[in-house]
N, C-alpha and C positions, 0 to 999 in steps of 0.2 A: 434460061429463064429462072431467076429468082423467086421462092415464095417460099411465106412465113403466116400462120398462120398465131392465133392466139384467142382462146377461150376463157370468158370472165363472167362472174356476176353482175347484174347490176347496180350494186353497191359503190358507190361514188368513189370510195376509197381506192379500187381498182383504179383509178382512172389515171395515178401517176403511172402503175405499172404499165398500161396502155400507150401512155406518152411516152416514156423511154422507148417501148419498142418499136413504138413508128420513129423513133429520133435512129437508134439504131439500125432499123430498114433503109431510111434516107440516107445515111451519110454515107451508102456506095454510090450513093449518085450526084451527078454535076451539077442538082440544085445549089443555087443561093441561100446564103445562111439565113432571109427574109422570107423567101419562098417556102423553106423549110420548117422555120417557125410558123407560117403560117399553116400550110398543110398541117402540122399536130395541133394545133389552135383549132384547124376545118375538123378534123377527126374528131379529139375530145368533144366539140360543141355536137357534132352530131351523138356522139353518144350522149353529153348530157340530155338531149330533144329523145333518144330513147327512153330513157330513165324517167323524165317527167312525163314524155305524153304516153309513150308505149304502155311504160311496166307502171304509174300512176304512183311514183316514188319508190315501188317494191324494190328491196335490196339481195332479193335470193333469184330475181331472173336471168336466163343465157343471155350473153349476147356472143356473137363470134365475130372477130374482126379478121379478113385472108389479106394477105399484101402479095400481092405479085409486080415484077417486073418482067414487061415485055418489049419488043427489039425500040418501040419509038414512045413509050407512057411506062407510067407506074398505076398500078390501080390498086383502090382499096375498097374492100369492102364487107360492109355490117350489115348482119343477119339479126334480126329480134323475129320474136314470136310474139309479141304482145298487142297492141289494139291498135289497127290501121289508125293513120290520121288520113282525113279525106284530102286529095291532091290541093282543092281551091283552101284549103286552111295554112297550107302550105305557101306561106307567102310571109316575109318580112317586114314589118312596117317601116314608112318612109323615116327616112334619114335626120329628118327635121323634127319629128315629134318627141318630145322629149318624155319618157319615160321607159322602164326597164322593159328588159326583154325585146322581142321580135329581129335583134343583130342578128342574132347565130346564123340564119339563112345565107343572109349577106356577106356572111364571114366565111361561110364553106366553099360559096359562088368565086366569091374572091382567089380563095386558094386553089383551086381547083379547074382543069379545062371544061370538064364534062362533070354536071350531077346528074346521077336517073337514080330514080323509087322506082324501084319494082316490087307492085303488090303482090301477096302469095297468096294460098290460101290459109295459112296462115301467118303472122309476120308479114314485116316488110324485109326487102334487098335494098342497101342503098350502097350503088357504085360511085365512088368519086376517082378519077381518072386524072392525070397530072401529066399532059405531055414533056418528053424529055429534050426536045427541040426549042 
């Protein structure tokens, strides 16, 4: 089993650094080069949805991303401490309304077999899970 784990601020800038290493995680694996993209595309937007809703733009908070590989998925997953969002906000708006924001759900759904929020008590856990089948 594979695992990598990596610790950042929440400071946006981080967030190429974040993306290489998920690029770099992936590319032991028999993803597609679209699948691939997408999963760091899922990743990054979940930490952007940290950033705004968690930390409320602060650029000095944890977040911790773990990547592990196990015998049939890869999973990833982000730790915050900052302000639960309640589950029912937790929803994308439809496809069809035209203005910014509410993709990012959509975009993570997409790249991803499995998403769970896991509340803490403090922070949330969000595991995204990417079968390798």
């Amino acid at each position: 089993m594979k695992k990598s784990q990596l610790h950042f601020t929440s400071d946006t800038a981080n967030l190429a650094v974040m993306r290489a290493a998920v690029r770099r995680f992936l590319d032991a694996y028999p993803f597609s080069t679209k699948e691939r993209m997408l999963m760091v595309l899922g990743v990054d937007e979940a930490c952007t949805n940290i950033i705004r809703h968690a930390y409320e733009l602060r650029a000095d908070q944890p977040i911790a991303l773990s990547m592990e590989a196990l015998r049939k998925c890869v999973r990833m997953r982000l730790r915050d401490y900052g302000a639960q969002v309640p589950m029912h906000r937790m929803r994308g708006r439809n496809h069809d309304q035209i203005e910014p924001g509410g993709l990012g759900l959509h975009l993570i759904k997409a790249a991803f077999d499995r998403v769970d929020y896991i509340l803490k008590a403090r922070g949330t856990e969000l595991v995204l899970t990417k079968n390798l089948e």
